[in-house]
C-alpha positions as CSV (number, residue, x, y, z in Angstrom):
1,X,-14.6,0.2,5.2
2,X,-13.9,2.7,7.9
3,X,-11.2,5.4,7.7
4,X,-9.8,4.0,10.5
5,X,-9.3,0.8,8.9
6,X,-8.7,2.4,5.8
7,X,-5.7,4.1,8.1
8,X,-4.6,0.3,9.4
9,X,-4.6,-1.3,6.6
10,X,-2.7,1.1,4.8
11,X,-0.2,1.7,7.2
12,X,0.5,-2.3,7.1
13,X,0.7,-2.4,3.5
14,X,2.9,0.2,3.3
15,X,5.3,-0.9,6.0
16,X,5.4,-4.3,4.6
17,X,6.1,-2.9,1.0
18,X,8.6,-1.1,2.3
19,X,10.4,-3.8,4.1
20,X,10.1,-5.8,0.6
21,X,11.1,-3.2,-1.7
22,X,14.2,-1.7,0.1
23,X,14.3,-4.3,3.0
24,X,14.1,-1.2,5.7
25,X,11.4,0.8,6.4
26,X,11.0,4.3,5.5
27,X,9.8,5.4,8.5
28,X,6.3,6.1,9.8
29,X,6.3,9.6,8.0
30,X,6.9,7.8,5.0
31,X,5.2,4.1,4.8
32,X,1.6,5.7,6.2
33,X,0.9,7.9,3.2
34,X,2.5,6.0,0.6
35,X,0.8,2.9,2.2
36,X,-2.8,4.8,2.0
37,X,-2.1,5.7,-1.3
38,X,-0.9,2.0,-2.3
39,X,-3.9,1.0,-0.8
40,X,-6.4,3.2,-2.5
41,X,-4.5,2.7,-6.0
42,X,-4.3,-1.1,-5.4
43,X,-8.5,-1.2,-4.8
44,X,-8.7,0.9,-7.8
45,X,-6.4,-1.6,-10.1
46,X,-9.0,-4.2,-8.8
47,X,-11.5,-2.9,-9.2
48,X,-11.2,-2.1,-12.7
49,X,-10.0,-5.5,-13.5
50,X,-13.0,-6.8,-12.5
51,X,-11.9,-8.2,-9.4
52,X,-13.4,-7.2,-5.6
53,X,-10.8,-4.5,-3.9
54,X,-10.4,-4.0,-0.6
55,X,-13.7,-5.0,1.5
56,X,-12.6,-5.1,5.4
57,X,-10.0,-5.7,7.3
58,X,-9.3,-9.3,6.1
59,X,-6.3,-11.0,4.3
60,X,-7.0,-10.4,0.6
61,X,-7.8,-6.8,1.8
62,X,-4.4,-6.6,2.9
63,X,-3.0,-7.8,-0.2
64,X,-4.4,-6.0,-2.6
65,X,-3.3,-3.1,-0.3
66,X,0.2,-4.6,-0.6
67,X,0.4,-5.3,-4.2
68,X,-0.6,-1.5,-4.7
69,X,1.8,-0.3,-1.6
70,X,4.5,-1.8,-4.0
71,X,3.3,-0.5,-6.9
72,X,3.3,3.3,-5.2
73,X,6.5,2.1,-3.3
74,X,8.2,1.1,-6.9
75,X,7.6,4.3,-8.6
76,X,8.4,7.0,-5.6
77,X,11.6,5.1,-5.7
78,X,12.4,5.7,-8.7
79,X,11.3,9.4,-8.9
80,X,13.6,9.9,-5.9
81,X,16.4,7.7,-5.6
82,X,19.0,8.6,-3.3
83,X,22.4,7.6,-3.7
């Protein structure tokens, strides 16, 4: 997959786990690298569970981007919860 869509998807899956986690989005400073990372940690989990990760731009792509968007979401927010 390109680093462009790499970039997309990311972004997506990080604006939509944001949305879900904290029902408001963190902002496009925030959700793009969190979402990237998601993304990337989220292919890795995959991955190593035997499953296919991210492949392209397609649907599953953009869930297993999601589910790791969450994951990466889940755990900033609790390093750095504000009150």
């Amino acid at each position: 997959m390109s680093f462009l869509a790499w970039i997309v998807l990311g972004f997506l899956a990080g604006f939509i786990g944001s949305k879900v986690e904290k029902k408001r989005g963190g902002g496009i400073a925030l959700d793009l690298p969190l979402g990237i990372v998601g993304a990337v940690v989220g292919g890795l989990v995959f991955n190593g569970s035997g499953s296919h990760g991210a492949s392209g731009l397609s649907l599953y792509s953009l869930f297993v981007a999601f589910a790791g968007s969450l994951f990466v979401l889940a755990i900033y927010h609790a390093m750095f919860r504000r009150a």
